[in-house]
N, C-alpha and C positions, 0 to 999 in steps of 0.2 A: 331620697328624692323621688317626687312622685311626678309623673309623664304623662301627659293626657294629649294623644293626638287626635287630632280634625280636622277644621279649618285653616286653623290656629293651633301651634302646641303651645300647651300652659305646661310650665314646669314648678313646682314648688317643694321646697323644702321639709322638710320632715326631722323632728329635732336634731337639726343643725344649728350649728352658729353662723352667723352669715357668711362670715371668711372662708369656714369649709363651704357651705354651699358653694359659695363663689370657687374655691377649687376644685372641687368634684366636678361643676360644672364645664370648667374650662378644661378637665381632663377627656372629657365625656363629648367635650364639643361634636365629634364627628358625627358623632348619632342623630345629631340636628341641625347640622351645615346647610341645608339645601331648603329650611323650613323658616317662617314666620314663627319669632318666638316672644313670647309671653312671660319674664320672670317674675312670681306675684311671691312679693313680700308683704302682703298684706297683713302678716299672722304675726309679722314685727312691730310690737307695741312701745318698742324701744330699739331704735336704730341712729346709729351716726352718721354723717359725713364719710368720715374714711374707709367707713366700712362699705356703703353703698359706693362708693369710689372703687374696689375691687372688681367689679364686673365693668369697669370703662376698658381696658385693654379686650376681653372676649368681646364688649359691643362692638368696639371698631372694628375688630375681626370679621364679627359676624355681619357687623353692613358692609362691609366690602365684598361680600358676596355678592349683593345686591338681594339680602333677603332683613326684616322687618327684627330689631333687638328691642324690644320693650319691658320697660321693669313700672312695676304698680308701687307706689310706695308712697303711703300720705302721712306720715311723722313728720320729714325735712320739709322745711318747706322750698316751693319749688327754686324759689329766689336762689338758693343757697347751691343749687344743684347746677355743673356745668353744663353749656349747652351740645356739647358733645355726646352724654346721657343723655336717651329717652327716657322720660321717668313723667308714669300721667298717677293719678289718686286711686282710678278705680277698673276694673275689669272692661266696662262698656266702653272704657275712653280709649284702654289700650289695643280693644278690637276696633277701634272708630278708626285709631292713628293706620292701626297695620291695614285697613280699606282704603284708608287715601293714601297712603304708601305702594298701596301696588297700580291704584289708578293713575297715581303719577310713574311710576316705572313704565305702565302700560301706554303713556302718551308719550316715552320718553326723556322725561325729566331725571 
């Protein structure tokens, strides 16, 4: 798992299968509870349903912090994906989401 903090941390996998990623990560949560996060599955040229389904339980988790759980993933389409997951295509979308996420947190929404 590779960690890039900034703005935003971006977390991405590193030959994982997504299920572990997804566990590793959920293990690991506390390292980035308080942060705007980033998961880029980008580098999955073949991804499921169920599998992208495994980070819904950490998402909830992690917005109920009241901080930003964003996954990039352009395989499924979005149709297909609950609206419970954040899930945009591409990098700029998912920094776009996590700016009007905090502008709304910061107006109180």
């Amino acid at each position: 798992m590779n960690i890039k903090r900034g703005e935003h941390t971006i977390i991405e996998a590193i030959n994982d299968s997504v299920v572990d990623f997804s566990s590793a990560l959920t293990k690991r949560h506390k390292e980035f509870n308080s942060e705007n996060v980033i998961v880029d599955l980008s580098k999955y040229k073949s991804l499921e349903l169920e599998e992208l389904l495994t980070f819904l339980e950490l998402s909830n988790v992690h917005r109920k912090e009241n901080k930003s759980f964003v996954i990039i993933n352009s395989v499924i389409p979005m149709e297909k994906i609950p609206d419970e997951l954040i899930v945009v295509p591409s990098m700029q979308e998912a920094k776009d989401l996590i700016q009007m996420d905090e502008i709304q947190r910061e107006l109180g929404f």
